[in-house]
VMD Tcl script that draws the C-alpha trace (Angstrom):
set ca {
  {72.63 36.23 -37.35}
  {70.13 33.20 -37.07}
  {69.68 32.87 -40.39}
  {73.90 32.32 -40.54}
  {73.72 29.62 -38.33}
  {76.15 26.96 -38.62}
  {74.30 23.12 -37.97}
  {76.32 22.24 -34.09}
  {77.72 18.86 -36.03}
  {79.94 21.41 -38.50}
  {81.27 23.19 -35.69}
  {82.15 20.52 -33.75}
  {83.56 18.62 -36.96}
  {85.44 22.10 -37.37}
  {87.00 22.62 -34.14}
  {88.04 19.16 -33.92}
  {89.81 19.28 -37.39}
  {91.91 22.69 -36.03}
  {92.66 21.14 -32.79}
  {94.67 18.91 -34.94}
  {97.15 21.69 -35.40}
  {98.12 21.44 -31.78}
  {99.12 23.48 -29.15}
  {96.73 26.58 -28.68}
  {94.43 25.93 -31.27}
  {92.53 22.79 -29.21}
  {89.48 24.53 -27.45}
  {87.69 21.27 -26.51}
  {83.85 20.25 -27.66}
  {81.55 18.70 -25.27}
  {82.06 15.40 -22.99}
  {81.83 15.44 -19.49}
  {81.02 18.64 -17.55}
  {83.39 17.52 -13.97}
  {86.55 19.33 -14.41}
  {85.38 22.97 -15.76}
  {83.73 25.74 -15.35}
  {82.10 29.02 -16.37}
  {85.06 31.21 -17.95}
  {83.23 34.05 -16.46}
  {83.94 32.63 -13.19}
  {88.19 33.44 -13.30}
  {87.16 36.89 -14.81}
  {85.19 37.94 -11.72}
  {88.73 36.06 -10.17}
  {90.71 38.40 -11.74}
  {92.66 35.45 -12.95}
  {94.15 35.03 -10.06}
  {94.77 31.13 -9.88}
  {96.88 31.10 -13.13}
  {98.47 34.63 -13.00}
  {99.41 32.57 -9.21}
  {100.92 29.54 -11.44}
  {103.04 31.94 -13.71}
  {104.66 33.33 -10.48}
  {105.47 30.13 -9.30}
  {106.79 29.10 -13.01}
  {108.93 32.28 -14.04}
  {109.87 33.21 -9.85}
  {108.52 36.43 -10.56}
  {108.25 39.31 -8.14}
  {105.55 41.66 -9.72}
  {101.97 41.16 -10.21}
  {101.69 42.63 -13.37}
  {103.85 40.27 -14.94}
  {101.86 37.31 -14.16}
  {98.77 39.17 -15.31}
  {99.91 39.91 -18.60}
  {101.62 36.54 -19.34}
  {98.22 34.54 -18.11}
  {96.08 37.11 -20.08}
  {98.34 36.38 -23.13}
  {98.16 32.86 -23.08}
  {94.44 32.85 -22.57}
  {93.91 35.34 -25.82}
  {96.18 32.75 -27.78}
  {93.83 29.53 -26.98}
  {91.17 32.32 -27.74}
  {91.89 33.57 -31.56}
  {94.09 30.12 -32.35}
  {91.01 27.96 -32.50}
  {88.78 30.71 -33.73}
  {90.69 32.12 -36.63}
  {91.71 28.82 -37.47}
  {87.77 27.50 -38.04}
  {87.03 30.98 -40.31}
  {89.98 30.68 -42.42}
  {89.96 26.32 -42.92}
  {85.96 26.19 -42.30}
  {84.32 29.40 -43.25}
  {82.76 28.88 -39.42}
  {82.65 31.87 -36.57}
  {82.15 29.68 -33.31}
  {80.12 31.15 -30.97}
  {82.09 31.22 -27.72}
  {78.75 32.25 -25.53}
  {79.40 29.97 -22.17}
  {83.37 29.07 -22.90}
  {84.33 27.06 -19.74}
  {87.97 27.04 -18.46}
  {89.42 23.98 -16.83}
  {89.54 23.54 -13.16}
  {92.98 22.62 -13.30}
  {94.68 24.98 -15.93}
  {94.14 26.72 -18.60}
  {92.36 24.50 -21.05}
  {89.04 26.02 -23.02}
  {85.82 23.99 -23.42}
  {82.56 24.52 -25.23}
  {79.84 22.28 -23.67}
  {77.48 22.63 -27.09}
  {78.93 23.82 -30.01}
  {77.33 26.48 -32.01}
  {78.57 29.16 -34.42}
  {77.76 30.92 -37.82}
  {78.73 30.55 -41.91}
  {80.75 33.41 -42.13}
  {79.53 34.23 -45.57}
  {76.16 34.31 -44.41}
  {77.10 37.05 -41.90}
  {75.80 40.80 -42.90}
  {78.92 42.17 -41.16}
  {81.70 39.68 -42.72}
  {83.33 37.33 -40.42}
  {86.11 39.95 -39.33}
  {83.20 41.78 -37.37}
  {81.78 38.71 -35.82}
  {85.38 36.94 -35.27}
  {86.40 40.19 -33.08}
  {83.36 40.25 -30.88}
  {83.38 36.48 -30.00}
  {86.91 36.84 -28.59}
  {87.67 40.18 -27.13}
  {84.44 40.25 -25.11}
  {85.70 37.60 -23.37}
  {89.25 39.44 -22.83}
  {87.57 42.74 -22.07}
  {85.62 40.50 -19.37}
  {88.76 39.17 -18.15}
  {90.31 43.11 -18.01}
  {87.26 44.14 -16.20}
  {87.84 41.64 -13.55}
  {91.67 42.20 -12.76}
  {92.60 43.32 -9.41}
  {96.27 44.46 -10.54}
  {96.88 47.32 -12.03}
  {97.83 47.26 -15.96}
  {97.62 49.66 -19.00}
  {94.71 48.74 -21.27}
  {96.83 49.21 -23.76}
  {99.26 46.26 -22.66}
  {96.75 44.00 -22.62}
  {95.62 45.16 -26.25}
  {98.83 44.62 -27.74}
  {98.52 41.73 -26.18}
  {95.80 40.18 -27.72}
  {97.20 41.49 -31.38}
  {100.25 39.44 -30.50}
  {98.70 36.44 -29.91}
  {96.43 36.93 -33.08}
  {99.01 37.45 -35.07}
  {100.67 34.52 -33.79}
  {98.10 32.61 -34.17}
  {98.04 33.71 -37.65}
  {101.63 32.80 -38.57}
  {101.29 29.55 -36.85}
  {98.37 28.54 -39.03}
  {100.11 30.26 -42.27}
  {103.05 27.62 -41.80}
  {100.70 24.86 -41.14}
  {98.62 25.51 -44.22}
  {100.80 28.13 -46.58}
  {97.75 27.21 -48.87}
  {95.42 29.77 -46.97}
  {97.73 32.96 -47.14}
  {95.42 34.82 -49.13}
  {92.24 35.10 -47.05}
  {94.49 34.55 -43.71}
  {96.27 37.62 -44.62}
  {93.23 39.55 -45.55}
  {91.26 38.41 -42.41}
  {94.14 39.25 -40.04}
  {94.95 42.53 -41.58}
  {91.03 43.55 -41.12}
  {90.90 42.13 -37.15}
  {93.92 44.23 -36.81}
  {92.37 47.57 -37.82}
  {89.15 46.86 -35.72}
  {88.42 48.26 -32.51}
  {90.92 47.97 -29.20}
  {92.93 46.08 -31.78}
  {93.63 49.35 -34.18}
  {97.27 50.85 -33.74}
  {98.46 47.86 -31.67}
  {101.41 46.77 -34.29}
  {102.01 46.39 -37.77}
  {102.32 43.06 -40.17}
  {105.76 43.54 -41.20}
  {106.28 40.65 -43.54}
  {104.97 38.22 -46.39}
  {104.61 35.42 -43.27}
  {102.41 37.48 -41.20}
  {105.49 38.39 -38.73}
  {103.85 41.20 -36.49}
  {105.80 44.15 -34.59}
  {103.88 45.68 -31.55}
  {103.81 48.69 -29.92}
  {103.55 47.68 -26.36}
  {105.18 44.89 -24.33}
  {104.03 41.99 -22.47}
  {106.62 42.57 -19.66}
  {108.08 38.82 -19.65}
  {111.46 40.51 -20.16}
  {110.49 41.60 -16.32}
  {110.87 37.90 -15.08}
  {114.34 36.70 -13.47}
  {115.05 34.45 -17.03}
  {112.85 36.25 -19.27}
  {113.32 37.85 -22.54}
  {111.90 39.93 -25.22}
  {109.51 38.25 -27.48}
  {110.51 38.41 -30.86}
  {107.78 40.82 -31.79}
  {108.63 43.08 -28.86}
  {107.98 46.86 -28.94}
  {111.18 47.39 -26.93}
  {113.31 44.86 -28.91}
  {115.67 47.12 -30.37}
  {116.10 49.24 -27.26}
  {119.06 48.46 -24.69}
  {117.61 46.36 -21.53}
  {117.82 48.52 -18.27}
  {119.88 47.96 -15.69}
  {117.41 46.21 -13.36}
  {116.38 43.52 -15.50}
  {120.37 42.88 -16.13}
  {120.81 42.43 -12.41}
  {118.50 39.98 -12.54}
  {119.99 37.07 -15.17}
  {120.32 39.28 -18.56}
  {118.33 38.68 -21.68}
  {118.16 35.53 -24.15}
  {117.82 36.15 -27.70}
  {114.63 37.55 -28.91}
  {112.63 34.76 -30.11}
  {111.00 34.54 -33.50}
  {107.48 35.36 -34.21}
  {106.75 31.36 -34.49}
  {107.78 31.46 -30.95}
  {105.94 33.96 -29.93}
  {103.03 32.27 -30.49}
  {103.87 30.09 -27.67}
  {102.99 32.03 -24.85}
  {104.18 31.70 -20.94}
  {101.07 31.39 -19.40}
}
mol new
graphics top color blue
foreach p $ca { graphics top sphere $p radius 0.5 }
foreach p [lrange $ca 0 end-1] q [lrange $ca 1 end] { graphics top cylinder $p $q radius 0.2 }
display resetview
């Protein structure tokens, strides 16, 4: 992959251009290093300062939840800024030493590196998968609640896909090779048989469900594996359901 290697200027010129998009596509290039650290760091955690801070946000009662909702949010600031620098850039960043902020859940790279993704023997889909699910399988390794595997996969194909329908909104111009890319990181690996694209706008339908329908005030997401089922009695006890939110919304995750 040397010989793919994107000069650090590009990157950085890259990332800063999709940061512009807002909202969970900013993952931050250099500056000062007070205020962050090693990513690795809240795996070995088990996440357990902002699955804490979802608790204290949603006033939930179960662990789980607050696992799932953190690990959600953290694979959307993952594939947002990623994706987004393949699809407008034709750049993979290399996310090798990703730092997290001290005080949330922010995402850093102190020196920006990364690969042409037409250079890459594998194509981009390959390289794009491995840069962000190790870091979620990392995170998954480190947990010290108990949740399926399987959650936390669908959970990561959610917030791709989100990510994908954000930037298809943003920049309708890309549909072609966002589509294409999307459909091939959702066929590969932990991601296969997590959902299905079931529209022209990249709307996605999972299999599995993040559990934020759990939480006193919490609801199905609008590509919800249980959204057409009834809600059981426990979580009506607790506040009812809101409307299922759209996939745009989706994309805006708890955590």
């Amino acid at each position: 992959m040397d010989d793919a290697r994107a000069p650090a200027a590009s990157v950085t010129a890259a990332l800063r251009d999709v940061a512009a998009l807002g909202g969970f596509f900013a993952l931050h290039v250099g500056g000062p290093d007070e205020g962050w650290h090693l990513s690795a760091r809240s795996y070995a955690a088990g996440f357990a300062d902002l699955a804490e801070a979802v608790a204290r946000r949603h006033r939930t009662t179960e662990p789980r939840i607050d696992v799932s909702v953190a690990q959600l949010g953290h694979a959307a600031r993952l594939w947002s800024p990623a994706l987004a620098c393949v699809v407008l850039h034709g750049i993979v960043p290399d996310l090798e030493g990703l730092e997290r902020a001290d005080d949330g859940p922010a995402l850093r790279v102190p020196r920006p590196a990364g690969w042409y993704a037409d250079r890459l023997d594998d194509g981009p889909a390959h390289a794009l998968h491995t840069q962000v699910t190790r870091h979620l399988l990392a995170l998954a390794d480190g947990l010290r609640v108990k949740i399926a595997p399987r959650l936390l996969d669908g959970n990561s194909a959610s917030a791709l896909a989100g990510a994908a329908h954000a930037l298809l909104a943003a920049r309708p111009a890309v549909r072609g090779p966002l589509t294409d890319l999307t459909t091939a990181l959702l066929a590969t690996g932990r991601l296969a048989g997590t959902g299905v694209i079931t529209g022209p706008d990249l709307a996605f339908r999972r299999r599995s469900c993040c559990l934020y329908y759990r939480a006193p005030n919490g609801s199905k997401c609008g590509d919800c594996g249980l959204a057409d089922r009834p809600p059981p009695e426990r979580a009506l006890g607790q506040g009812g359901f809101r409307a299922p939110r759209d996939r745009g919304a989706a994309h805006t995750p708890r955590g």
